[in-house]
Structure formats: C-alpha cells, structure tokens
C-alpha positions in Angstrom: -25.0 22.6 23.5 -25.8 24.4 20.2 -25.9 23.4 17.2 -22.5 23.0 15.6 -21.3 21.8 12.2 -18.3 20.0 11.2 -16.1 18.6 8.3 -13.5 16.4 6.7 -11.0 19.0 4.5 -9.1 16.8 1.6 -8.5 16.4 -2.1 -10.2 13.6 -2.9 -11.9 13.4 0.3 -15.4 11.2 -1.2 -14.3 8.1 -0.1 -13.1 9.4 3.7 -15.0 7.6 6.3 -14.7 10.1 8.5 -18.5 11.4 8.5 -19.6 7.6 9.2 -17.6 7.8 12.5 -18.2 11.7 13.4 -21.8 10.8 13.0 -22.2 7.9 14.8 -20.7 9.3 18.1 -22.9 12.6 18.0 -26.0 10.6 17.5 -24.8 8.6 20.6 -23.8 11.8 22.7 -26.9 13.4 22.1 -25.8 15.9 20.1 -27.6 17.6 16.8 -24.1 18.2 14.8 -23.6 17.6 11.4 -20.5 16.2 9.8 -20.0 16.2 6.0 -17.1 16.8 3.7 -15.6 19.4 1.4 -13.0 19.0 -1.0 -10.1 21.2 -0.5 -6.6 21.9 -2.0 -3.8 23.0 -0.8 -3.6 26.2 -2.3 -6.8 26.4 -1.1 -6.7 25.8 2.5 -6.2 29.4 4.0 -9.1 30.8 2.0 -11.0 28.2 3.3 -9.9 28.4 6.7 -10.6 32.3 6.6 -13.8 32.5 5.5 -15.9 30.2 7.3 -18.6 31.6 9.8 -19.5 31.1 13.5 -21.3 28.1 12.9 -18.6 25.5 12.5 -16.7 23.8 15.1 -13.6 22.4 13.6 -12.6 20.2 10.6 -10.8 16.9 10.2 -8.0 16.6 7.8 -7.3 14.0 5.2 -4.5 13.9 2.8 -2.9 16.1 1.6 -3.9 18.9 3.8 -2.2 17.5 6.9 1.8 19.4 6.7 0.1 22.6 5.4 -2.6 22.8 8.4 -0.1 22.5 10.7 1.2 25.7 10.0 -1.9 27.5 10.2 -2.8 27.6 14.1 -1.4 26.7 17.2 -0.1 22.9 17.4 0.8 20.8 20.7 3.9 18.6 20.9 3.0 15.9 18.4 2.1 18.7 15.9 5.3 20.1 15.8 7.2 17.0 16.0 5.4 15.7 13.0 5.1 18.7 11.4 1.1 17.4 10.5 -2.3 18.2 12.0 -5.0 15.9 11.0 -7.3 18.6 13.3 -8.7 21.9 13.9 -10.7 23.1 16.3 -11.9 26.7 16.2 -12.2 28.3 19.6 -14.3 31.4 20.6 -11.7 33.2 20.7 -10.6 33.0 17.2 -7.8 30.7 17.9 -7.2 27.6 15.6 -5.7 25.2 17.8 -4.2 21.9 16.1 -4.2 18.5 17.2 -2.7 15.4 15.2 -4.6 12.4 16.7 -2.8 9.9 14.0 0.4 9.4 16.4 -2.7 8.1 19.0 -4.5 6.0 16.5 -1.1 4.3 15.1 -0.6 3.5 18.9 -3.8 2.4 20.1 -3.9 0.1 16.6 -0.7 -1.3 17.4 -1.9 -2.3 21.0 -4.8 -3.8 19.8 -3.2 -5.7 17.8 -1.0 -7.4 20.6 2.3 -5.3 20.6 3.8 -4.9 23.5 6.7 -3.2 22.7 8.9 -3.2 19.6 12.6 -2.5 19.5 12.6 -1.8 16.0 10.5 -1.4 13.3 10.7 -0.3 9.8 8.3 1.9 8.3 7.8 1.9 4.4 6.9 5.2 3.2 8.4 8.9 5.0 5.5 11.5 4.6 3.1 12.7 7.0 1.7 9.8 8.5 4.9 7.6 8.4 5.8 10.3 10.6 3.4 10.2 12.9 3.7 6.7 13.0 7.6 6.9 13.6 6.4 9.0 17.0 3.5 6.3 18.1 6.2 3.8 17.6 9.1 5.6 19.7 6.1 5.7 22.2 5.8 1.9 21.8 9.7 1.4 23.0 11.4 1.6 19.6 14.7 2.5 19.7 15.7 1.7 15.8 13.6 2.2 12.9 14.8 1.4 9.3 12.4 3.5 6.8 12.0 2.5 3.1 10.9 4.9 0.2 11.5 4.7 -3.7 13.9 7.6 -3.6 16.1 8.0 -0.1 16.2 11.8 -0.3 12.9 11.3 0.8 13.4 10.1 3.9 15.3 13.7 5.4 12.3 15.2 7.6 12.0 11.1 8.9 15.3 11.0 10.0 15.5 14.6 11.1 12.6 13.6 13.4 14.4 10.3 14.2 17.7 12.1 15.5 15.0 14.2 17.7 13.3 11.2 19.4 16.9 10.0 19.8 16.6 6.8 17.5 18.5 4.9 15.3 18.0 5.4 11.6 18.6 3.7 8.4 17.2 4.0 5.0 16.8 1.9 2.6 15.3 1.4 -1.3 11.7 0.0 -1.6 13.1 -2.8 -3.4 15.1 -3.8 -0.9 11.6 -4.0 1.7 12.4 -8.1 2.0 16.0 -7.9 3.3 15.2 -5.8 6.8 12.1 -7.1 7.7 13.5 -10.6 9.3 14.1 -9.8 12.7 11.7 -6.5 13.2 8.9 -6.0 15.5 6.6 -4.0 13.3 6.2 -3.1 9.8 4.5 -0.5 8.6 3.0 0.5 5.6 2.3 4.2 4.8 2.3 4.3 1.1 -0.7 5.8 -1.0 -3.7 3.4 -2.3 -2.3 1.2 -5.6 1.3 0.8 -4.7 1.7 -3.1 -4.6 4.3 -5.0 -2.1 6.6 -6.2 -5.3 7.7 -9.4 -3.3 6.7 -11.9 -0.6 8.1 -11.0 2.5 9.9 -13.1 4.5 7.9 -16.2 6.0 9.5 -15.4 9.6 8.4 -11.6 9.4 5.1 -12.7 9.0 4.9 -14.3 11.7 6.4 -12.6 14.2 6.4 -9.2 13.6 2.9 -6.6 13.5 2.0 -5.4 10.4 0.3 -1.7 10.4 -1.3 -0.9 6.8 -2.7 2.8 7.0 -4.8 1.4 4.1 -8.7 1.0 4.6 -10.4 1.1 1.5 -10.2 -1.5 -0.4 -8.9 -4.0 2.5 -6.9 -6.1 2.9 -4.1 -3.9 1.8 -0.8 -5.4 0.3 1.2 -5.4 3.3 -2.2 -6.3 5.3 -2.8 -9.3 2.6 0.5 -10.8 3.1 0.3 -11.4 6.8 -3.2 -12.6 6.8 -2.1 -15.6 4.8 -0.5 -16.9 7.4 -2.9 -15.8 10.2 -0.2 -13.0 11.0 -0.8 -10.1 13.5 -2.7 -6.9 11.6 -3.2 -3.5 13.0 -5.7 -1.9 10.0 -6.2 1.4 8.8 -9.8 1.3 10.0 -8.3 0.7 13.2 -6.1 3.5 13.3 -9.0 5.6 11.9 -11.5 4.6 14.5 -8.6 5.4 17.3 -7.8 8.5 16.1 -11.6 9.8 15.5 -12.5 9.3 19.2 -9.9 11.5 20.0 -10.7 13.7 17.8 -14.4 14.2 18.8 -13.0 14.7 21.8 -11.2 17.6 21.2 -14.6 18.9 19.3 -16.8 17.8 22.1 -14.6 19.6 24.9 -11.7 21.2 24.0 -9.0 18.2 25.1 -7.7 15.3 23.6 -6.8 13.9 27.0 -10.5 14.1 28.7 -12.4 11.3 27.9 -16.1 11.6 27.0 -19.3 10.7 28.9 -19.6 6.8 28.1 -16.6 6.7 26.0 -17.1 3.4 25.4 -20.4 3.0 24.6 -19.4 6.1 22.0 -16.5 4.1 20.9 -18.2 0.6 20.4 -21.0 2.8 18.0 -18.0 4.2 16.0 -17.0 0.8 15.5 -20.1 -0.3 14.2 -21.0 2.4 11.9 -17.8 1.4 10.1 -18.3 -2.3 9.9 -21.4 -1.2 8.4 -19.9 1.0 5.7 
C-alpha cells in the first residue's frame, strides 16, 4: 500500500494526541504513513478541504471543526444524528465520506469502565460531543437523560436529538449539577478545558454512578477528580480517545468502521501505550 499522509484539522489542535495514536498503529501495521497536524478554522475548513492533493488519505477532527465537517461530505447514521464528524476519509473517487467515531469511543469508555447499562444519565454540557455522547448512551440502555448547561437555550439540538432517540429529557442550570446526580447511572462531563465542578457532588453519586470526563490533558479532570477520591468508577477522555482512534484508522486503513484490522489488538494495545507514554 502507498504511501499516504494524514492529519488532525483543529483550532488549537498542538496539544491533540491524536498523531501519538495514528502513529503508533501505522508503525505496527506496517505501514509508511505519516500523521501530523494543521491548525484550521472554521471559516477555513472548505478551502482547506478543497485544495489538498492526491497524496492524503483523510483527516481527523478536533474541536471546533466537528458540526461544520459534517456538512461537507457524505455522513452515516451517527453523523447525521449528531450533526458532527470527527472524520474524513477521501476516496478515489472524490467522495468525502464522514464518519463520527466519538459515539463509539463514549461507548466503548463506558464499558470499560464497568457499565452495564444505565437507565439514566445526565450529561453536563450540549455541544457536539455531549451529543454524541447522548447517542453512545441511548446505545447503553438509557431511556432518560437530564442535560445541564450554563444557559438552557443551549440545550435545543440535545433535546431535539433526545425526542429522536425517543428519550426522556430534562434540562437543568449548571448550578443545579448536585441536585440530579443522586440516583443516576452515568455522569458525563463535556465541558471545554478550565471550567471547574463549583460543588462536591453528592457522596452517593460517587459511588455508584460512572463518571465520563471528555477531558485528557491535564487529568484528572474536575468531574474525573471528584470520583477518584473515593475510588469511584472513571471512564477518561484518553479512553474515549484511544476507542475512537482505532476506529478511526480503521476507516483509513480500509474503508469501514465495522472491519476490524489485522491484529487489532496487538494495534490497539500499542495505541495504548504510545499514550501512556505521552
């Protein structure tokens, strides 16, 4: 197979990770491609797209590319029900087919982390990757989900997506986080790098519920931080990232997200060591 390059699109995108993973599995597969990173805008993205040449493969996408990719080639199901595409892959044919491999990583992370299903769950934050957490956790058995933001008119494309996945749906105030967190499966937390949790949560939701913090760098994060005090259950963001970057090269590699690689898990476990490394 020829050489082939690749990419992680995003504004900042220095501190993405992505190129750690990316490499490690090509190195393992055998495979001469390289993987780097280019900072993109929005505004910026569609030039981009346009003018790059035969040689690349496909790009990743960090934030905040993720809502305006997905209208820029063809998308599957969990493209359009996010309304995000965390991936491109440029086919011979000139197609730009999208894949969002988040809603697998949020699910995957979960697992791992010893959910084994969740009736409800309340997600804090309602952009892109709350929403593709929203679908990994509808895929996890959730039948409620209570999201919290800083301003409710926020939260319309989450519940829009909620009413679609046939869920129950409340909203609620971030500084309100402490009061529907008690009885919960999961809690999720989808907010930017630098928002703090304002309050200790509940002692009970600690322990009993997962906590999912999209946050990798610096970890713990503040939901993250709370639940390892009290040697709670933790899905990470370097989890999610790991998850989600396997199926991504896989969709680079051949084409489908659903066709496992040639020693997937020897690929897999190198992933997870370049990042530990990191």
């Amino acid at each position: 197979m020829r050489e082939r390059r690749l990419a992680v699109l995003g504004h900042p995108v220095a501190h993405s990770l992505s190129p750690t993973l990316h490499a490690a599995a090509y190195r393992m597969l055998g495979l001469e491609w390289s993987y780097g990173r280019v900072d993109v805008r929005e505004h910026e993205l569609a030039g981009f797209l346009d003018g790059v040449d035969g040689s690349w493969r496909g790009f990743s996408a960090t934030m905040p590319l993720k809502e305006e990719l997905a209208r820029m080639g063809d998308g599957d199901r969990e493209v359009a029900l996010t309304g995000a595409a965390n991936t491109v892959l440029l086919a011979d044919d000139g197609r730009r087919l999208l894949r969002n491999t988040d809603v697998y990583g949020v699910e995957r992370a979960l697992r791992d982390a010893g959910l084994v299903s969740a009736e409800h769950a309340v997600i804090v934050g309602a952009g892109a990757t709350a929403r593709s957490v929203l679908v990994a956790l509808e895929r996890c058995g959730a039948r409620a989900v209570t999201v919290v933001v800083r301003d409710p008119a926020r939260a319309r494309g989450a519940r829009d997506l909620a009413d679609e996945l046939g869920l129950e749906f409340d909203v609620v105030e971030l500084g309100d986080l402490a009061s529907v967190v008690d009885a919960t499966d999961v809690v999720a937390w989808t907010l930017p790098n630098g928002v703090p949790v304002e309050t200790d949560l509940p002692l009970a939701a600690r322990e009993r519920a997962v906590a999912l913090d999209v946050t990798y760098h610096p970890w713990p994060g503040p939901l993250a931080a709370q639940w390892l005090e009290v040697g709670g259950r933790v899905a990470s963001g370097r989890d999610m990232l790991l998850h989600q970057a396997v199926r991504q090269v896989r969709f680079f590699v051949s084409g489908q997200t659903e066709v496992a690689l040639e020693q997937e898990a020897a690929v897999e476990a190198a992933m997870a060591a370049a990042l530990v490394k990191d």
